[in-house]
PASEBA-1860 file (N, C-alpha, C; in nm, 3 decimals):
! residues 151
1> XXXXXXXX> 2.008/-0.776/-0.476/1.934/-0.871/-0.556/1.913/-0.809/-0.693 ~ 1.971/-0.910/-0.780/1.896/-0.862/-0.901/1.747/-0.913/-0.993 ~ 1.685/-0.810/-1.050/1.565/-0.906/-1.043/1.552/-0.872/-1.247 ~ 1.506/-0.975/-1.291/1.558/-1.021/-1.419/1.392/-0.986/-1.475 ~ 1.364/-0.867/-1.575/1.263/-0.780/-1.605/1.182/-0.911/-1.737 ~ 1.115/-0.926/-1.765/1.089/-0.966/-1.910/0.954/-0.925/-1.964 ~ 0.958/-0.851/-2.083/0.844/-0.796/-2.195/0.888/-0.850/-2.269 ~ 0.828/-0.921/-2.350/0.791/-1.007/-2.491/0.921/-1.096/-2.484
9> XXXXXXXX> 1.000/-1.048/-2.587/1.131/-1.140/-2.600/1.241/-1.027/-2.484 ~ 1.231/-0.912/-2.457/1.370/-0.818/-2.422/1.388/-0.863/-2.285 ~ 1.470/-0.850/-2.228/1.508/-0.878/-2.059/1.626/-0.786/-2.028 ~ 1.582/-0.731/-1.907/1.607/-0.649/-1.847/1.715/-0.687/-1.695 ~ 1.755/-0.660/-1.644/1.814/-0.648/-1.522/1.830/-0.532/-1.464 ~ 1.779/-0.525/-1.324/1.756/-0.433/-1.233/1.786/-0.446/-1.127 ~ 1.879/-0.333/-1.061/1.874/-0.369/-0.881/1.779/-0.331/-0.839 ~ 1.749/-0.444/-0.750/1.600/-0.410/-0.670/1.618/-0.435/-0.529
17> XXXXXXXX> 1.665/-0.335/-0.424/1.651/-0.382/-0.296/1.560/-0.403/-0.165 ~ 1.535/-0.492/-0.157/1.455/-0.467/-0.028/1.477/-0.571/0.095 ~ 1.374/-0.561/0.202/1.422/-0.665/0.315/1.320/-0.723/0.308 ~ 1.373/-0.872/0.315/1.272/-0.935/0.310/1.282/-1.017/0.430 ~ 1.115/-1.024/0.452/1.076/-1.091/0.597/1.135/-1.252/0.576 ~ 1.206/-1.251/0.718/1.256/-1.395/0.706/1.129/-1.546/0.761 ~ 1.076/-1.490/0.839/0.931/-1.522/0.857/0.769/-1.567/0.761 ~ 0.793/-1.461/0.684/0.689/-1.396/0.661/0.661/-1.425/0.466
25> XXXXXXXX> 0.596/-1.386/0.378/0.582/-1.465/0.294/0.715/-1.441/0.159 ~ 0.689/-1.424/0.105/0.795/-1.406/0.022/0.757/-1.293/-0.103 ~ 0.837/-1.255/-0.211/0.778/-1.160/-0.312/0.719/-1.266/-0.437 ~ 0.640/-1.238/-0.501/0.632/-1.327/-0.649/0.642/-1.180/-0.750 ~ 0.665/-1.271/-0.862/0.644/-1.181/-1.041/0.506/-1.203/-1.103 ~ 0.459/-1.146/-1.100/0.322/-1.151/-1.174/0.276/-1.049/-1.252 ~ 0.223/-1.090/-1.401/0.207/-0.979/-1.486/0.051/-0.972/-1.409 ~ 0.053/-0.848/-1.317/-0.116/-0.776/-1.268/-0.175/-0.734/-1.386
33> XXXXXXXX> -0.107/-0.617/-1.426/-0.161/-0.571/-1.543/-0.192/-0.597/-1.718 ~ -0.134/-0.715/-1.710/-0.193/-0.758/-1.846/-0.133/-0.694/-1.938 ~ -0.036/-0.664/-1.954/0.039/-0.547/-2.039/0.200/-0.662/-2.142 ~ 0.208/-0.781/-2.017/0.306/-0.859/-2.074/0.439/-0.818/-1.990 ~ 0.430/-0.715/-1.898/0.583/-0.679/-1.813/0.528/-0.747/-1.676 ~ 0.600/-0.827/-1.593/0.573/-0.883/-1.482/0.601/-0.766/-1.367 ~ 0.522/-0.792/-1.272/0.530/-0.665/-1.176/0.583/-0.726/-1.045 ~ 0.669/-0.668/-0.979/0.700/-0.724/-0.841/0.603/-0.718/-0.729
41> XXXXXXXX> 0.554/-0.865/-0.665/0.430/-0.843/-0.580/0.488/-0.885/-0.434 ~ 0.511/-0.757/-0.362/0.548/-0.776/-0.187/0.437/-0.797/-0.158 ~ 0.415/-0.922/-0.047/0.281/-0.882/0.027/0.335/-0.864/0.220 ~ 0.291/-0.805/0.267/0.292/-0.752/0.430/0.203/-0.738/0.463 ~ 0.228/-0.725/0.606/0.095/-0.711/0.706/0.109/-0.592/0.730 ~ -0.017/-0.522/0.730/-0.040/-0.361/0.834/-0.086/-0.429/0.970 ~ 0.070/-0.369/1.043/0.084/-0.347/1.213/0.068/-0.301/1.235 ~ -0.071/-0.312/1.325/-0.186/-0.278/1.453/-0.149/-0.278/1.566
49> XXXXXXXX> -0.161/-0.182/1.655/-0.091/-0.203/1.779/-0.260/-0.234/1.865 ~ -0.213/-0.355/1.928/-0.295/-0.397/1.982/-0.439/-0.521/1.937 ~ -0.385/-0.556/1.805/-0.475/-0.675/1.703/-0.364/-0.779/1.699 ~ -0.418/-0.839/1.704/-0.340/-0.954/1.719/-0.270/-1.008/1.560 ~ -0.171/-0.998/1.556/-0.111/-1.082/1.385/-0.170/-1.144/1.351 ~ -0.300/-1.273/1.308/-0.373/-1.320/1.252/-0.482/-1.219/1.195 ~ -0.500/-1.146/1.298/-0.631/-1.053/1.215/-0.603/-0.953/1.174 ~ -0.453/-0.894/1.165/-0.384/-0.759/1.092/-0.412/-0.779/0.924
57> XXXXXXXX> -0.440/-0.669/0.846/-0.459/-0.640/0.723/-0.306/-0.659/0.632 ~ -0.405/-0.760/0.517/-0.263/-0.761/0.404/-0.193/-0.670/0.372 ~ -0.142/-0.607/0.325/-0.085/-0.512/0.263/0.014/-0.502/0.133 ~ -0.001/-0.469/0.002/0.108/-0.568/-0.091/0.163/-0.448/-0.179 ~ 0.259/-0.446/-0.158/0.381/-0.339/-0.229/0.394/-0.352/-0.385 ~ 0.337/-0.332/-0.463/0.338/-0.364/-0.597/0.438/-0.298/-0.693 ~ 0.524/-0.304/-0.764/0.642/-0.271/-0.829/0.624/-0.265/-0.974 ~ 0.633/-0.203/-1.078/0.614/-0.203/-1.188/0.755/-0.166/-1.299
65> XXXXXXXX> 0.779/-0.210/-1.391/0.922/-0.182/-1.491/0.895/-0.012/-1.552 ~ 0.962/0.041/-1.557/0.940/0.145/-1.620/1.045/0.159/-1.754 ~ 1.087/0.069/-1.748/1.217/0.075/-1.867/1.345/0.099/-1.819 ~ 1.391/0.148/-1.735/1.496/0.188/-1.656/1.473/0.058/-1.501 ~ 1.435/0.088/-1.444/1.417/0.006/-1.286/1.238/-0.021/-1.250 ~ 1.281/-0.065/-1.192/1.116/-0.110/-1.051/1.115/-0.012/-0.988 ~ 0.936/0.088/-1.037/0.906/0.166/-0.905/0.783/0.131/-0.875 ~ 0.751/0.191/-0.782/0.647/0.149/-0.642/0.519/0.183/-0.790
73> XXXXXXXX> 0.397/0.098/-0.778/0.288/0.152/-0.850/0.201/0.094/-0.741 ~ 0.181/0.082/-0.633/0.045/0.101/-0.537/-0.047/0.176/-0.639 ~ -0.046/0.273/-0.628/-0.181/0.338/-0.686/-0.285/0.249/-0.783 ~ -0.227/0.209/-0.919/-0.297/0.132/-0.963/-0.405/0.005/-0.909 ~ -0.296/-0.067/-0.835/-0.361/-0.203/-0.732/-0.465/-0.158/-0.686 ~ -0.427/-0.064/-0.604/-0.514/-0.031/-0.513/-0.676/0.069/-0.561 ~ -0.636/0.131/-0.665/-0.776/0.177/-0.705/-0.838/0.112/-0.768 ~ -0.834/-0.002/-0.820/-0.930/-0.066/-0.883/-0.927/-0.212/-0.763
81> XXXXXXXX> -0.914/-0.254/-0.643/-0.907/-0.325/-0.586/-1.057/-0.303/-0.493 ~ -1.176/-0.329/-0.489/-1.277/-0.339/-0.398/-1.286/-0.360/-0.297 ~ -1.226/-0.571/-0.342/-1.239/-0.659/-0.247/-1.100/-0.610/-0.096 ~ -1.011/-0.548/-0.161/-0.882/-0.485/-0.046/-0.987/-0.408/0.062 ~ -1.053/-0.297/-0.013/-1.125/-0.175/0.000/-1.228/-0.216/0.127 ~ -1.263/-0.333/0.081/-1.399/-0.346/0.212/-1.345/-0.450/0.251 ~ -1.219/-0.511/0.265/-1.178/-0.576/0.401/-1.127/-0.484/0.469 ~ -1.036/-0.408/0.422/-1.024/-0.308/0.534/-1.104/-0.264/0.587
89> XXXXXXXX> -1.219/-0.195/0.556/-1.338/-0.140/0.618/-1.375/-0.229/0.719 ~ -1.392/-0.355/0.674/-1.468/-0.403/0.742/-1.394/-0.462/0.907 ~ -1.252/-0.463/0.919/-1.159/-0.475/0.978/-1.185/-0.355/1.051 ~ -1.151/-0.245/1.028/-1.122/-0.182/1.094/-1.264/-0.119/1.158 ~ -1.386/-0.128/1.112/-1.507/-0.126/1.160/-1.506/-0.180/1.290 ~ -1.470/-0.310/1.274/-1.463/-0.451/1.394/-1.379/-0.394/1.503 ~ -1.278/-0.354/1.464/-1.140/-0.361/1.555/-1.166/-0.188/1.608 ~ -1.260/-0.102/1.579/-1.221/0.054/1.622/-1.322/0.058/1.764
97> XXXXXXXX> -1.406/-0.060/1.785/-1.453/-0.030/1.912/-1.335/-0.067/2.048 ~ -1.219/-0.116/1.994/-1.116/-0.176/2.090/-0.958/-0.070/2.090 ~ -1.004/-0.013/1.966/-0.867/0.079/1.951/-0.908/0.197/1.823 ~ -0.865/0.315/1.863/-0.866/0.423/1.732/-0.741/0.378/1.692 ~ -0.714/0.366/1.593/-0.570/0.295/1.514/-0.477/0.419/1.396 ~ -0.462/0.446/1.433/-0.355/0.542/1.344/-0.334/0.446/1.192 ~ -0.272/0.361/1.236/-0.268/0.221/1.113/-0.373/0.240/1.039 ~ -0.507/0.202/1.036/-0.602/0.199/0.994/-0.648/0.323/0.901
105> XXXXXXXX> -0.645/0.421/1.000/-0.658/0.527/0.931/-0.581/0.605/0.819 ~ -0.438/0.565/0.837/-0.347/0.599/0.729/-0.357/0.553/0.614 ~ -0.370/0.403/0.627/-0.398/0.269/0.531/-0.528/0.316/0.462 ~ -0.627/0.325/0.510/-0.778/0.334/0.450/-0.799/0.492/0.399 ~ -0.707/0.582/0.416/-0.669/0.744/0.333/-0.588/0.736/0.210 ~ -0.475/0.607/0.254/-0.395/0.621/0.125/-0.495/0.510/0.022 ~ -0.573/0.431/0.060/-0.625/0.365/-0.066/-0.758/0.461/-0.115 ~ -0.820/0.540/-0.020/-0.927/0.664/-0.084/-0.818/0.756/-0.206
113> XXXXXXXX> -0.717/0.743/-0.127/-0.661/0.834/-0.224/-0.607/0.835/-0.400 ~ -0.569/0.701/-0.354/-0.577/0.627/-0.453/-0.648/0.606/-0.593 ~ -0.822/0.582/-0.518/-0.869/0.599/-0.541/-0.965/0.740/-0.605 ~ -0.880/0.828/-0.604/-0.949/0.966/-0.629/-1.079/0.995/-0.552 ~ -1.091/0.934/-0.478/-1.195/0.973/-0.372/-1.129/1.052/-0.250 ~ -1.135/1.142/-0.318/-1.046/1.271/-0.233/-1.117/1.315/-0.086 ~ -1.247/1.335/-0.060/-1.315/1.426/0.032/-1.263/1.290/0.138 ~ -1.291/1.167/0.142/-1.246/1.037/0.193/-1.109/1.035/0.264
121> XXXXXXXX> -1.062/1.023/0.130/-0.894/1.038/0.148/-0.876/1.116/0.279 ~ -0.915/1.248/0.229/-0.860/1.408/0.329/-0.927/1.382/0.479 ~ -1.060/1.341/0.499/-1.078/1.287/0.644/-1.007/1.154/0.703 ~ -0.953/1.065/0.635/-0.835/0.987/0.726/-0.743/1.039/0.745 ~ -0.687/1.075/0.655/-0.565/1.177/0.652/-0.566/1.257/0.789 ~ -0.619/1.371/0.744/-0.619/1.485/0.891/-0.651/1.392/0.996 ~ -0.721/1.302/1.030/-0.718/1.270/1.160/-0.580/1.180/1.181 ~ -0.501/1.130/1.111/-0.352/1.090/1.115/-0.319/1.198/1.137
129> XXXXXXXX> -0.250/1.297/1.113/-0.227/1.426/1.125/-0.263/1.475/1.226 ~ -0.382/1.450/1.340/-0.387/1.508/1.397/-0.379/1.420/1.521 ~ -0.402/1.283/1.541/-0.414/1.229/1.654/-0.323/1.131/1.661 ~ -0.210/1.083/1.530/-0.096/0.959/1.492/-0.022/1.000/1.623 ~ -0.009/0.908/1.669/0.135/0.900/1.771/0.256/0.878/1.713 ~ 0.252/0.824/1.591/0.379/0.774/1.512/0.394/0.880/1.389 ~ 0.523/0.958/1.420/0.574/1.112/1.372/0.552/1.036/1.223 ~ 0.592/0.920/1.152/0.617/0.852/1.026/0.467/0.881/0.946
137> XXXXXXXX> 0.342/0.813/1.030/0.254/0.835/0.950/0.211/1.004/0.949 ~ 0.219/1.010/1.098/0.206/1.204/1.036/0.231/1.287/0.926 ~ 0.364/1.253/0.909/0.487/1.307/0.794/0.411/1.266/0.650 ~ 0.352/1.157/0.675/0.333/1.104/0.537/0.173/1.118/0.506 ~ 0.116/1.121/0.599/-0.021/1.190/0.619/-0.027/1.294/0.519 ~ 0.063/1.408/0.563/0.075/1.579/0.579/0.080/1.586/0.366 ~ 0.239/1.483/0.356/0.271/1.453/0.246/0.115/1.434/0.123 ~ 0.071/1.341/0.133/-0.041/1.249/0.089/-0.144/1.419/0.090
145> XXXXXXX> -0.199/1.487/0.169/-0.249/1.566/0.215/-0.221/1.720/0.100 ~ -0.120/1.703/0.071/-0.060/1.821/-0.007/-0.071/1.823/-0.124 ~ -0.109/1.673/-0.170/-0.147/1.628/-0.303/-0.258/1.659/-0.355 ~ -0.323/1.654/-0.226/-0.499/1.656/-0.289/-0.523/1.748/-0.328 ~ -0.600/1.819/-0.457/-0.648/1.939/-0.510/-0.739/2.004/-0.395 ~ -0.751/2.126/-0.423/-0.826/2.176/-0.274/-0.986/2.176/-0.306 ~ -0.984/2.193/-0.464/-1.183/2.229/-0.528/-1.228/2.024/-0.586
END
């Protein structure tokens, strides 16, 4: 797929690949940031093992131009995002008397992290790291984990 960039008058073309859910919603272009470059907005579900798909957490892959291609800018979205911030909480508040969720915990470390709320971050984290059944979030746990300044 090519996905057709535009700032002011210039346009861009970029390969941009991904899979997209045949199900599931679709991507839009939306300038998030107010800057005038449109950003690629995936949205997905975070899969819960054991929550049922209606009450699984959004999740939205955000893409930004850098002048060259589309890379991943989560970080931004997500640290200035609240309302994300305390649905998750509040989700996974609900849902942890029925399941400790690896999901949850990965998800709600990488948006502390995000967030520069590091001491946060580093306690979801290690407990991915230490109790994930799924080697993926471990790996990426450990990753995420290595970032954080230690003081």
């Amino acid at each position: 797929m090519n996905v057709l960039a535009a700032k002011a008058i210039e346009l861009h073309t970029s390969p941009f690949v991904f899979a997209q859910p045949t199900n599931g919603p679709s991507f839009r272009l939306a300038d998030v940031t107010g800057d005038g470059t449109y950003e690629i907005k995936i949205p997905d579900l975070i899969s819960v093992d054991g929550i049922p798909t209606a009450a699984r957490p959004d999740w939205m892959s955000l893409y930004k131009w850098d002048g060259n291609s589309y890379v991943l800018n989560n970080e931004r979205f997500y640290a200035e995002n609240d309302e994300f911030l305390l649905r998750l909480l509040e989700n996974y508040h609900f849902w942890q008397r029925f399941s400790r969720s690896q999901e949850y915990h990965f998800y709600i470390g990488l948006v502390y992290y995000y967030r520069r709320n590091f001491p946060m971050a580093r306690g979801y984290l290690q407990w991915v790291v230490k109790h994930a059944k799924n080697d993926d979030y471990r790996q990426a746990a450990k990753a995420f984990l290595k970032e954080i300044p230690t003081h």
